[in-house]
Wavefront OBJ file of the C-alpha trace (Angstrom):
o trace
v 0.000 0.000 0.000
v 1.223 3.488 -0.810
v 2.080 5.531 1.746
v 0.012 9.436 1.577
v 1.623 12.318 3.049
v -0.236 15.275 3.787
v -1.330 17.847 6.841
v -3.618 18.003 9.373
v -5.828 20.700 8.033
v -8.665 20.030 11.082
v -10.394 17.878 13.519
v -14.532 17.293 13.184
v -15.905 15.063 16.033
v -14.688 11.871 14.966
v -13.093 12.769 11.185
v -9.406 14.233 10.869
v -9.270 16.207 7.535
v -5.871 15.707 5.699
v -4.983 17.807 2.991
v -2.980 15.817 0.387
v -2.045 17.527 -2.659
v -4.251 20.399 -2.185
v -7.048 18.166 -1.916
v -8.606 16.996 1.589
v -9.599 13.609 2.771
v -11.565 12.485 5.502
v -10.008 9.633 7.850
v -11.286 8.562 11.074
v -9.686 10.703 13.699
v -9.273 7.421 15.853
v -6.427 6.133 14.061
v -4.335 9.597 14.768
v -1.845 9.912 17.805
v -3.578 12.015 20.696
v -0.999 14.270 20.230
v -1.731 15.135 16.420
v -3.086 19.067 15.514
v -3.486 20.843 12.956
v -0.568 22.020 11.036
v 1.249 18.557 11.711
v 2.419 16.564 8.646
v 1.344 13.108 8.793
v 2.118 9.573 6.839
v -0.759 7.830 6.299
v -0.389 3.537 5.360
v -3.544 1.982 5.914
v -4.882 2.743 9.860
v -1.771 3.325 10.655
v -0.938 7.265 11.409
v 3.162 8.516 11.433
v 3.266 12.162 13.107
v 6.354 13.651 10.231
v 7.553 15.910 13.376
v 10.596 17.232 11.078
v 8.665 18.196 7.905
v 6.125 19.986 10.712
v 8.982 21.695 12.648
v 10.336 22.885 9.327
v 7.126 24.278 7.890
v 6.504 26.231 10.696
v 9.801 27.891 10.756
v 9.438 28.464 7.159
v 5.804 30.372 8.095
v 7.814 32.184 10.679
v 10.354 33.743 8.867
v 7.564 34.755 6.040
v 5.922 36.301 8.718
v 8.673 38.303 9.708
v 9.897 39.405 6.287
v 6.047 40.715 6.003
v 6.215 42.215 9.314
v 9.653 44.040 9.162
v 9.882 47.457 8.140
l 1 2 3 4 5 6 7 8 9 10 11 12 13 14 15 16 17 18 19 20 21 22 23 24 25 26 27 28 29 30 31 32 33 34 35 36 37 38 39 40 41 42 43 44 45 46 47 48 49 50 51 52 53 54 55 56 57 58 59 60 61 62 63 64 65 66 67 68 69 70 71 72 73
């Protein structure tokens, strides 16, 4: 089975939507460590749920220093 990558874009009740590709997916949000939010990257094979905590720490600090440039006069 093909592994999907993709981010958390939000939680609803019991459905996590992923976007993958620019496209989201529903998956049950039961199969997703506790400690998953949105913004995480995740790898997705079958039920099983891999939290990508590199990819994540290194999109954020992209989004941080984007947000600075904007911000800086």
């Amino acid at each position: 089975m093909k592994p999907l990558k993709g981010i958390i874009d939000r939680f609803e009740e019991n459905i996590a939507v992923i976007e993958i590709e620019g496209i989201t997916r529903d998956f049950d949000k039961s199969i997703f460590p506790i400690t998953a939010e949105p913004g995480d990257f995740v790898e997705i094979i079958g039920n099983r749920v891999t939290l990508l905590n590199e990819e994540t720490e290194k999109r954020r600090k992209e989004i941080e220093e984007l947000m600075n440039e904007l911000w800086e006069d």
